[in-house]
mmCIF file of the N, C-alpha and C atoms, coordinates in Angstrom:
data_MODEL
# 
_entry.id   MODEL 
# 
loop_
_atom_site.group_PDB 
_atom_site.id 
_atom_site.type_symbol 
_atom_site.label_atom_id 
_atom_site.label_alt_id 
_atom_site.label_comp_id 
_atom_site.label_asym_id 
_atom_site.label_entity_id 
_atom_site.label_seq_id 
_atom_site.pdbx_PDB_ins_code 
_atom_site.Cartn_x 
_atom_site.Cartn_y 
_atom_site.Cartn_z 
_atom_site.occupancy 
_atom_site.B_iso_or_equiv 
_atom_site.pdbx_formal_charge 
_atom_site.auth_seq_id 
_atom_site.auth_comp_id 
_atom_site.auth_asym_id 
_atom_site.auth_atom_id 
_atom_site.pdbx_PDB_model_num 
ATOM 1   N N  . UNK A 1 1  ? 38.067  -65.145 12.971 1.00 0.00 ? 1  UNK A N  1 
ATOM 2   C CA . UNK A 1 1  ? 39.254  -64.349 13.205 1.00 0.00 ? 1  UNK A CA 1 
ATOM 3   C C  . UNK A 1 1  ? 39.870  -63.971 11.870 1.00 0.00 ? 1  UNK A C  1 
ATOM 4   N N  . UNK A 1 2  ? 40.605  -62.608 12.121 1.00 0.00 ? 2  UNK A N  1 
ATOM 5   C CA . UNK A 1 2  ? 41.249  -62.703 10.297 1.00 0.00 ? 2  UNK A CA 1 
ATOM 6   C C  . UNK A 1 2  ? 42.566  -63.134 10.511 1.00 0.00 ? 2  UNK A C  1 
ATOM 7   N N  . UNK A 1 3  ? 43.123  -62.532 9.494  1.00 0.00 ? 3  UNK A N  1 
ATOM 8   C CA . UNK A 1 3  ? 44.460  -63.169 8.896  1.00 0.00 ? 3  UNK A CA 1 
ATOM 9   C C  . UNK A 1 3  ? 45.630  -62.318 10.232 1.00 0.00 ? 3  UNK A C  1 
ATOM 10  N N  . UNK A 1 4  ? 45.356  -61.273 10.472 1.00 0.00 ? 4  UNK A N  1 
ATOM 11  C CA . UNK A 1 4  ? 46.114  -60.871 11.442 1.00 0.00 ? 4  UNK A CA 1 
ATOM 12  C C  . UNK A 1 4  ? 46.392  -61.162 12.714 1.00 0.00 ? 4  UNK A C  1 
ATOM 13  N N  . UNK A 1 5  ? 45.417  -62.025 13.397 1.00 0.00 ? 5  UNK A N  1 
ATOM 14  C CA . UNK A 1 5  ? 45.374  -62.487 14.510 1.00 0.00 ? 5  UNK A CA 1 
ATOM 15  C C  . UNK A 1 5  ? 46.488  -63.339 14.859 1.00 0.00 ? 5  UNK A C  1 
ATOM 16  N N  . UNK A 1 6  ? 47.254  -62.867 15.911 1.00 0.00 ? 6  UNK A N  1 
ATOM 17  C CA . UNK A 1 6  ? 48.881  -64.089 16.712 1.00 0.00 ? 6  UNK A CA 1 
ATOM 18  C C  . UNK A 1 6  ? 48.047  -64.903 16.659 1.00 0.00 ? 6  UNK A C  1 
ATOM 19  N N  . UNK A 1 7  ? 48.573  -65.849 16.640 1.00 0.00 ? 7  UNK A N  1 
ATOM 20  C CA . UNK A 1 7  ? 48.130  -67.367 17.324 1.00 0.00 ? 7  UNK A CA 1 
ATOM 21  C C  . UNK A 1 7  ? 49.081  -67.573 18.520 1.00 0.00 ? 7  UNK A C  1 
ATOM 22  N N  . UNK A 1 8  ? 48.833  -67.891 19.758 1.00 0.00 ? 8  UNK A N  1 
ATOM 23  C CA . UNK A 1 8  ? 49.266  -68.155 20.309 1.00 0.00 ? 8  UNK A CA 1 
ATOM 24  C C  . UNK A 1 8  ? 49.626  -69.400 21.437 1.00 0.00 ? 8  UNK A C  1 
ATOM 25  N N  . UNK A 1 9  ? 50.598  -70.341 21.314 1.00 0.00 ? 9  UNK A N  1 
ATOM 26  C CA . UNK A 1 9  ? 50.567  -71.634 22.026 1.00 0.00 ? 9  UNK A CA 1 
ATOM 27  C C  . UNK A 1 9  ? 49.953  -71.476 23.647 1.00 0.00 ? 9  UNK A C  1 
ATOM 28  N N  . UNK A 1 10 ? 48.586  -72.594 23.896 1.00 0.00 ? 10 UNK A N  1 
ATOM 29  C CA . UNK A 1 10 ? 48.057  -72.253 24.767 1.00 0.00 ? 10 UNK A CA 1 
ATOM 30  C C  . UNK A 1 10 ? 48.830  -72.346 26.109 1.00 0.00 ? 10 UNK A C  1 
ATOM 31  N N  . UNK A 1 11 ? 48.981  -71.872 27.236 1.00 0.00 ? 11 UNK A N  1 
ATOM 32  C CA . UNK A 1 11 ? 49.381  -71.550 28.456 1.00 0.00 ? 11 UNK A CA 1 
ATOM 33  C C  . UNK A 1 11 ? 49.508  -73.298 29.356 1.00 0.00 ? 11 UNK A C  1 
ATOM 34  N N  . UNK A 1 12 ? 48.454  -73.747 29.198 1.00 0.00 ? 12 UNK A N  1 
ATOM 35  C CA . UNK A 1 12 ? 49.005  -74.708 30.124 1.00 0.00 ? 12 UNK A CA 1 
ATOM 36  C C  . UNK A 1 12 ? 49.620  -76.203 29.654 1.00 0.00 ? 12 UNK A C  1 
ATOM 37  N N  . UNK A 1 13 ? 49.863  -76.266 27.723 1.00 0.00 ? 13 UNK A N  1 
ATOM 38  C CA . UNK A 1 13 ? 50.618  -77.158 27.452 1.00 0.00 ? 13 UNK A CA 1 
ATOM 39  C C  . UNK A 1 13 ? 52.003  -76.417 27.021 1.00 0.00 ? 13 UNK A C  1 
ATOM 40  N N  . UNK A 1 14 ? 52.056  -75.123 27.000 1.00 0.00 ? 14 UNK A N  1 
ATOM 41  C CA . UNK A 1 14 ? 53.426  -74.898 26.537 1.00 0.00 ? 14 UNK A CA 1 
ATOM 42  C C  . UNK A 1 14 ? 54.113  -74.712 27.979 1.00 0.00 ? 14 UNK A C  1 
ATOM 43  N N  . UNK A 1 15 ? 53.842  -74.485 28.760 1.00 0.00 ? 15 UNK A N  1 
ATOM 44  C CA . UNK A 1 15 ? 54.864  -74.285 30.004 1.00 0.00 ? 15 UNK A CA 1 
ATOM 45  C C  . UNK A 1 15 ? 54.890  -75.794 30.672 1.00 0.00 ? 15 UNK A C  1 
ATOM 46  N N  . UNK A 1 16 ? 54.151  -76.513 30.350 1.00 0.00 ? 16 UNK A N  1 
ATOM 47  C CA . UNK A 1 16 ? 54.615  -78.087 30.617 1.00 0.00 ? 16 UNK A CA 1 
ATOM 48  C C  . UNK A 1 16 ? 55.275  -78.544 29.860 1.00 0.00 ? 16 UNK A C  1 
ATOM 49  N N  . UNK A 1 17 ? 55.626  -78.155 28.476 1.00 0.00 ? 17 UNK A N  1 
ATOM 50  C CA . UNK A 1 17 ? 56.607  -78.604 27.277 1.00 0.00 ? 17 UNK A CA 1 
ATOM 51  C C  . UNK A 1 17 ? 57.871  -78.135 27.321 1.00 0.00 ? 17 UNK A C  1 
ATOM 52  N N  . UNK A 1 18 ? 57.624  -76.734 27.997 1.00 0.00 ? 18 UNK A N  1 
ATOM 53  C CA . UNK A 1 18 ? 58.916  -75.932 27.897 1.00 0.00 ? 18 UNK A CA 1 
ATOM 54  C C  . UNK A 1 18 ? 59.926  -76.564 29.498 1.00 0.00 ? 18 UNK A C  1 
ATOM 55  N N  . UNK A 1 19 ? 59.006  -76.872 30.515 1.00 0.00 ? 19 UNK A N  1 
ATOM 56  C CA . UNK A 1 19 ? 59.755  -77.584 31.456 1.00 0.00 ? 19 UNK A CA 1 
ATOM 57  C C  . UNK A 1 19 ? 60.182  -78.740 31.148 1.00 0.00 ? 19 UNK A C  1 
ATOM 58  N N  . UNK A 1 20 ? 59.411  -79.796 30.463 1.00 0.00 ? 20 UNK A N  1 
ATOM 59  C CA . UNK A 1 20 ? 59.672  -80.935 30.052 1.00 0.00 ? 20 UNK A CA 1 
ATOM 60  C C  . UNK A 1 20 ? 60.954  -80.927 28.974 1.00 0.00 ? 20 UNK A C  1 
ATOM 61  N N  . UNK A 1 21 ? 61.471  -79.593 28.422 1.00 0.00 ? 21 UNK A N  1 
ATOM 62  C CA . UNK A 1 21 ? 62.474  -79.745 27.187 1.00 0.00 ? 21 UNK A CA 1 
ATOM 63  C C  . UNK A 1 21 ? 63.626  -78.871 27.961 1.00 0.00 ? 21 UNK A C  1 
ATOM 64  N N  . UNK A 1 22 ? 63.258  -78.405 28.946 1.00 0.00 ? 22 UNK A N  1 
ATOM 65  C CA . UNK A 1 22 ? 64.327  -78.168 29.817 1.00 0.00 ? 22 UNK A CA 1 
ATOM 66  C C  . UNK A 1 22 ? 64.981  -78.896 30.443 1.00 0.00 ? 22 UNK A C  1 
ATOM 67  N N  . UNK A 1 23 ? 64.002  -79.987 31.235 1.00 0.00 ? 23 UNK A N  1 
ATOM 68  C CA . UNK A 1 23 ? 64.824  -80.946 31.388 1.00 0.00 ? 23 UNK A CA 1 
ATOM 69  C C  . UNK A 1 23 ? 65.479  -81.614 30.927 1.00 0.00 ? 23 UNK A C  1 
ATOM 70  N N  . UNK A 1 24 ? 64.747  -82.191 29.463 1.00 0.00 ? 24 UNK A N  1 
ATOM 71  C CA . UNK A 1 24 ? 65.652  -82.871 28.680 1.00 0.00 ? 24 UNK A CA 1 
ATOM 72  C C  . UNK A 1 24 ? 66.775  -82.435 28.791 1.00 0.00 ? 24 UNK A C  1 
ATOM 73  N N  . UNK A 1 25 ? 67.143  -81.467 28.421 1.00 0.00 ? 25 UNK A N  1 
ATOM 74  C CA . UNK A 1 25 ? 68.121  -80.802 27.933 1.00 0.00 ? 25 UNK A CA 1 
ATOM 75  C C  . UNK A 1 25 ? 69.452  -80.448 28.932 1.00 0.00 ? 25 UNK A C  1 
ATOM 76  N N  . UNK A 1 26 ? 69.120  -80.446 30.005 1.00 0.00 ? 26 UNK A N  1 
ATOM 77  C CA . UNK A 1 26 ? 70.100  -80.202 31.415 1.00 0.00 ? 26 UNK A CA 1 
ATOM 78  C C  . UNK A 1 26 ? 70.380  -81.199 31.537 1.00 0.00 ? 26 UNK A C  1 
ATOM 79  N N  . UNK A 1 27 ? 69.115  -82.749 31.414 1.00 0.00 ? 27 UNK A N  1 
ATOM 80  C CA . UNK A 1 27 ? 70.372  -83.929 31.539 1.00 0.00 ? 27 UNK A CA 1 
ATOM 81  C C  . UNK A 1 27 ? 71.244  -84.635 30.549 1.00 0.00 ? 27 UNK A C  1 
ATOM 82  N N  . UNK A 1 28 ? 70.914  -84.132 29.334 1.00 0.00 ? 28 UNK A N  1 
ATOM 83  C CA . UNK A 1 28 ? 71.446  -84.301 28.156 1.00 0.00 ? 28 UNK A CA 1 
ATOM 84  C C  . UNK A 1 28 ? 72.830  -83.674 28.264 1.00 0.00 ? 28 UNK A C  1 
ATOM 85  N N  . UNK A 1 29 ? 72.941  -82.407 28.841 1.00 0.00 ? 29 UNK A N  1 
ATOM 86  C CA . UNK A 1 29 ? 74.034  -81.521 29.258 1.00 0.00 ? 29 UNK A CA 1 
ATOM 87  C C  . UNK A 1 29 ? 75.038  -82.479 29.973 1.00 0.00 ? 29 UNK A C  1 
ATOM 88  N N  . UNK A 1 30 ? 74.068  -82.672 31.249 1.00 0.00 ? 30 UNK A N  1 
ATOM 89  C CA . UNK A 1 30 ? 74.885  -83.348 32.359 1.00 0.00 ? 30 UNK A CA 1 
ATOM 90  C C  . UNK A 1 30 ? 75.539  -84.484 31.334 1.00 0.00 ? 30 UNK A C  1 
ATOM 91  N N  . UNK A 1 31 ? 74.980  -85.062 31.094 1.00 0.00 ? 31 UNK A N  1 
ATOM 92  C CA . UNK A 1 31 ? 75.220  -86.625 30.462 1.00 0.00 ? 31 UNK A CA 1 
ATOM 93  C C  . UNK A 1 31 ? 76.756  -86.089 30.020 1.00 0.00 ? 31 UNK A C  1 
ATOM 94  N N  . UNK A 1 32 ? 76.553  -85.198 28.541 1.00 0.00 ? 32 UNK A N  1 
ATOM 95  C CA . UNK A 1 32 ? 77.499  -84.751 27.989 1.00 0.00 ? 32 UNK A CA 1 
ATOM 96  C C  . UNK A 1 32 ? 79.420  -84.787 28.459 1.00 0.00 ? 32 UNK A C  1 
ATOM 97  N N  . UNK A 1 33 ? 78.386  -83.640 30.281 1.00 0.00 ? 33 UNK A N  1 
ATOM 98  C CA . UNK A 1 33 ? 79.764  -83.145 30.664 1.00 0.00 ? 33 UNK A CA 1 
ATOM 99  C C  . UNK A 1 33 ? 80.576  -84.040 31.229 1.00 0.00 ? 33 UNK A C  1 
ATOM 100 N N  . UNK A 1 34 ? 79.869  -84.972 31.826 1.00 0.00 ? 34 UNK A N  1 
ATOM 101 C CA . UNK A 1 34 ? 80.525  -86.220 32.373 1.00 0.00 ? 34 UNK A CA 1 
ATOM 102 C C  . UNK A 1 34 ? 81.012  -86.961 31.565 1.00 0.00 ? 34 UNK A C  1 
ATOM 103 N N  . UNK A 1 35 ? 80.173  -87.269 30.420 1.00 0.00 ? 35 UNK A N  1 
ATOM 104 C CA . UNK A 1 35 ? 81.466  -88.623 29.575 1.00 0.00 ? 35 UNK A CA 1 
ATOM 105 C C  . UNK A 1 35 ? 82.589  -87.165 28.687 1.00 0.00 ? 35 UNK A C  1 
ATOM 106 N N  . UNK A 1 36 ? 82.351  -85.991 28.932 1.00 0.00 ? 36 UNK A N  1 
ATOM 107 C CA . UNK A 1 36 ? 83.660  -85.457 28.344 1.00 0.00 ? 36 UNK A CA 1 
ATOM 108 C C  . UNK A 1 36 ? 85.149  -85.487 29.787 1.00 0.00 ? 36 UNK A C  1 
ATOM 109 N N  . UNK A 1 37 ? 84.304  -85.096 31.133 1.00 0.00 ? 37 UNK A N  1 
ATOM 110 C CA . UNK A 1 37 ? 85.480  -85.335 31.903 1.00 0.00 ? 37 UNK A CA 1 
ATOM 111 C C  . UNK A 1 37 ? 85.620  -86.786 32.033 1.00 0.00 ? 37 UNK A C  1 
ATOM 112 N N  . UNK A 1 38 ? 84.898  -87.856 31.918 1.00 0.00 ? 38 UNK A N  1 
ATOM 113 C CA . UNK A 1 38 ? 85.624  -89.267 32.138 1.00 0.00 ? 38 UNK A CA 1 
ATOM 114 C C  . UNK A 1 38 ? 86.748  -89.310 30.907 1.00 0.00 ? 38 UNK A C  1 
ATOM 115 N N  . UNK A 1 39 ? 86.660  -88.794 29.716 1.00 0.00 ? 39 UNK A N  1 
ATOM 116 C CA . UNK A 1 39 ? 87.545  -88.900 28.768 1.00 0.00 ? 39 UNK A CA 1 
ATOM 117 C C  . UNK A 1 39 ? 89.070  -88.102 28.845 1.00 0.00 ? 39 UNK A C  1 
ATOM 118 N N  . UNK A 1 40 ? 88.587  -86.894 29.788 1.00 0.00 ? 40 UNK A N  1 
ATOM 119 C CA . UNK A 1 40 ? 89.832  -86.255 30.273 1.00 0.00 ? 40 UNK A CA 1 
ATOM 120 C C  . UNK A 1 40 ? 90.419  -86.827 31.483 1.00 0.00 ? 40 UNK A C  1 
ATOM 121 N N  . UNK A 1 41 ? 90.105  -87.845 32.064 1.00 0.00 ? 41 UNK A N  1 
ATOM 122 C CA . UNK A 1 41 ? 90.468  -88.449 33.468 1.00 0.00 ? 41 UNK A CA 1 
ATOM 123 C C  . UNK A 1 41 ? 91.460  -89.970 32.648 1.00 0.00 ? 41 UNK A C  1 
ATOM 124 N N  . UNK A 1 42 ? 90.583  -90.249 31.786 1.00 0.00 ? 42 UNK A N  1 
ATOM 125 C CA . UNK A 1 42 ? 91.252  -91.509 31.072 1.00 0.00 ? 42 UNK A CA 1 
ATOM 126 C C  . UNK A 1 42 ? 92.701  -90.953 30.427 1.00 0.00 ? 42 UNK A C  1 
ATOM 127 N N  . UNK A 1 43 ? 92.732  -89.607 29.936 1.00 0.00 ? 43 UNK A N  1 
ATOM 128 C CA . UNK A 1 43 ? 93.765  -88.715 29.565 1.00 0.00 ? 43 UNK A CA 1 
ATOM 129 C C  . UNK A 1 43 ? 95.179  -88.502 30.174 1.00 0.00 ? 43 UNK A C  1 
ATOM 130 N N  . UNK A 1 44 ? 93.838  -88.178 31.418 1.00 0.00 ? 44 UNK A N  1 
ATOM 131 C CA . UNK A 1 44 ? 95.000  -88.069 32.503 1.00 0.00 ? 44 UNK A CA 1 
ATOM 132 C C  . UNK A 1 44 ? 95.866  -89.435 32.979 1.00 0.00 ? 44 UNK A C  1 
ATOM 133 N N  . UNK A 1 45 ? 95.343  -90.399 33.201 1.00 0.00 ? 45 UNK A N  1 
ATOM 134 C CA . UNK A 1 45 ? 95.564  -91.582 33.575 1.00 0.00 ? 45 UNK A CA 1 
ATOM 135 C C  . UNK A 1 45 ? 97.061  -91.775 32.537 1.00 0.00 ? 45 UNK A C  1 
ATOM 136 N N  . UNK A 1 46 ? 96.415  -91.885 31.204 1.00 0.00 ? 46 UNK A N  1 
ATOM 137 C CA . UNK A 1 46 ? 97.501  -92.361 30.299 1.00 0.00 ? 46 UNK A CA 1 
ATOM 138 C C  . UNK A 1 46 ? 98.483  -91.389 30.797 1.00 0.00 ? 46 UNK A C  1 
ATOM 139 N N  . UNK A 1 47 ? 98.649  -90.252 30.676 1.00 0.00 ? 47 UNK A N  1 
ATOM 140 C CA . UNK A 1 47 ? 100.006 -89.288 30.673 1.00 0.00 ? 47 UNK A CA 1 
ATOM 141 C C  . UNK A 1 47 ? 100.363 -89.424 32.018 1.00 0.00 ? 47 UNK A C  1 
ATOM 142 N N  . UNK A 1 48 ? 99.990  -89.787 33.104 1.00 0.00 ? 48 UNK A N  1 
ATOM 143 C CA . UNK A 1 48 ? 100.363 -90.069 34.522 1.00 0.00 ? 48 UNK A CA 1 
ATOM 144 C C  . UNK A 1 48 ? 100.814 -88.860 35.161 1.00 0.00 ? 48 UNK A C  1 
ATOM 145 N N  . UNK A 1 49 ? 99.123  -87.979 34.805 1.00 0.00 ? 49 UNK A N  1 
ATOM 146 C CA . UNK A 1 49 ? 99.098  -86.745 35.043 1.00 0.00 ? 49 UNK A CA 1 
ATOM 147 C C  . UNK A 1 49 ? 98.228  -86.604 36.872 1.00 0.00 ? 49 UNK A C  1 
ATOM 148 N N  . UNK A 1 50 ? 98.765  -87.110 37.819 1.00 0.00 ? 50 UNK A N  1 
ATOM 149 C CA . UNK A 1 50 ? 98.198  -87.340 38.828 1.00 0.00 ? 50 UNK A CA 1 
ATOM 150 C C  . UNK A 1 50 ? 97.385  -85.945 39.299 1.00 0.00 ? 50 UNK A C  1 
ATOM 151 N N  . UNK A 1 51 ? 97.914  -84.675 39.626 1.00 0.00 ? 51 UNK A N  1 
ATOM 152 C CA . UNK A 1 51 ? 97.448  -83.460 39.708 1.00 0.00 ? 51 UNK A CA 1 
ATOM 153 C C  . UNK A 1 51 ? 95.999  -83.454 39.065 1.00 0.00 ? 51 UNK A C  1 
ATOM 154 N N  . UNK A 1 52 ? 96.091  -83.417 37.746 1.00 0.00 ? 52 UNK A N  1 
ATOM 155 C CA . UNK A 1 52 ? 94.844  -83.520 36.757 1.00 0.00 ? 52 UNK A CA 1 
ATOM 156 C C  . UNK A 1 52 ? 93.945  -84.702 36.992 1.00 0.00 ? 52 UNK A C  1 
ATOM 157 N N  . UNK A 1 53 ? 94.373  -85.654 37.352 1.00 0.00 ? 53 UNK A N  1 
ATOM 158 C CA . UNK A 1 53 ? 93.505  -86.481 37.569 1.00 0.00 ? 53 UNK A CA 1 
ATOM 159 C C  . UNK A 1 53 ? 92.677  -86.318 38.975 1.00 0.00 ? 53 UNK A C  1 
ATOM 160 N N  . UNK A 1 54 ? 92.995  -85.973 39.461 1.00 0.00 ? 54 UNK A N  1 
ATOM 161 C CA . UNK A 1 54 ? 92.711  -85.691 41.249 1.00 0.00 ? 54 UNK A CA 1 
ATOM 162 C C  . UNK A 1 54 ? 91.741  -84.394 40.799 1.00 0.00 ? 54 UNK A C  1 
ATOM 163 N N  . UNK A 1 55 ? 92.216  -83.423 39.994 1.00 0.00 ? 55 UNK A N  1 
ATOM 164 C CA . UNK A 1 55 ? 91.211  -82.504 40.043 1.00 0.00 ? 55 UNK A CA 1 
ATOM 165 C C  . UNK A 1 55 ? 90.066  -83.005 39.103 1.00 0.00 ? 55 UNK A C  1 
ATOM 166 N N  . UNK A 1 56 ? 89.937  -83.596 38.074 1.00 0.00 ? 56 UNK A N  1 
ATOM 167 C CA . UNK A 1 56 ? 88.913  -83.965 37.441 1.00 0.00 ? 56 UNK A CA 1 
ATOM 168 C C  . UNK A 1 56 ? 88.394  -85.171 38.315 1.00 0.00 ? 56 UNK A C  1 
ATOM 169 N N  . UNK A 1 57 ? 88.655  -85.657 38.879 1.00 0.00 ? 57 UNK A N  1 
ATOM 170 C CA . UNK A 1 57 ? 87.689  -86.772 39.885 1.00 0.00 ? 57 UNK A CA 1 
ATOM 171 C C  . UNK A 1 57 ? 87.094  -86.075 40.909 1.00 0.00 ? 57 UNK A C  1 
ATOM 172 N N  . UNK A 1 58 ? 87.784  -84.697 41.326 1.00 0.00 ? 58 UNK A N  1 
ATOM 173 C CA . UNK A 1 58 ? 86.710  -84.203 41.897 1.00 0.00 ? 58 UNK A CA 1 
ATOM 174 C C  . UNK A 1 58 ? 85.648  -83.381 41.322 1.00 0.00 ? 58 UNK A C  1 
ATOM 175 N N  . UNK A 1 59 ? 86.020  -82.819 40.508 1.00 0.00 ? 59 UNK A N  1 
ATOM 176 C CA . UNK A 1 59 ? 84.808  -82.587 39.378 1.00 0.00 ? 59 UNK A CA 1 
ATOM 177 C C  . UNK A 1 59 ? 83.921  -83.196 39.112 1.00 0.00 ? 59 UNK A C  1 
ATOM 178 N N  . UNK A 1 60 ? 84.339  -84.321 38.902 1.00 0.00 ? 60 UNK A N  1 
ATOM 179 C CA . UNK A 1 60 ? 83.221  -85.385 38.220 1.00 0.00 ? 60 UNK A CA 1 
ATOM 180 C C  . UNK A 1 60 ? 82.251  -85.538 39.580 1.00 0.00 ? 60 UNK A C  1 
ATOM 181 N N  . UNK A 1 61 ? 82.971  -85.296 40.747 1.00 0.00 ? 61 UNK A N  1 
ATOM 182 C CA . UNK A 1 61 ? 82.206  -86.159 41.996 1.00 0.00 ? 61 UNK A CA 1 
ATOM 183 C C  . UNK A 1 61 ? 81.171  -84.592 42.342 1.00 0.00 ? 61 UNK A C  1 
ATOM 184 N N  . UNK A 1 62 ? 81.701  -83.895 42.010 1.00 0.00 ? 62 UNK A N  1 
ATOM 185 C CA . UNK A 1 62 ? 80.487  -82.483 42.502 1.00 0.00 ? 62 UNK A CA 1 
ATOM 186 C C  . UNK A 1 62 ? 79.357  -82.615 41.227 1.00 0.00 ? 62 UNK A C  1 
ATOM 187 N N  . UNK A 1 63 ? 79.442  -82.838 40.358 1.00 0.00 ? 63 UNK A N  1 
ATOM 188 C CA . UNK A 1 63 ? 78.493  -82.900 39.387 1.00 0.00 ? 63 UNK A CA 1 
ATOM 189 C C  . UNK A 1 63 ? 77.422  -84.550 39.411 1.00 0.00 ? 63 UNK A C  1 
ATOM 190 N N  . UNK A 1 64 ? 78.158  -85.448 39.831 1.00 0.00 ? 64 UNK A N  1 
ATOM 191 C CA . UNK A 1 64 ? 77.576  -86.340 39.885 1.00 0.00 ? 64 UNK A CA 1 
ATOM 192 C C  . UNK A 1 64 ? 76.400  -87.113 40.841 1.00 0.00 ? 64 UNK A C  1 
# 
């Protein structure tokens, strides 16, 4: 082959890599979003923000 030729990542390990780093990555997300609303629920708690707290516990409970 010469110098011009793509190289291209073969078909049936890159679409198993690319699912496999998708996933990672959505539960890495998830992970994320949850310890950021447990930190806004602990927030809430301290300021005895009941409203806010009620809505971020249900948040947390649709995602979880």
């Amino acid at each position: 082959m010469d110098d011009k030729t793509l190289y291209l990542p073969q078909p049936e390990g890159s679409i198993a890599d690319s699912l496999v780093a998708e996933m990672v990555l959505e539960r890495a997300l998830l992970k994320f979003r949850k310890e950021k609303i447990q930190l806004q629920i602990d927030q809430a708690l301290i300021k005895k923000n009941k409203e806010e707290f009620l809505r971020l516990t249900e948040e947390l409970k649709k995602i979880s």
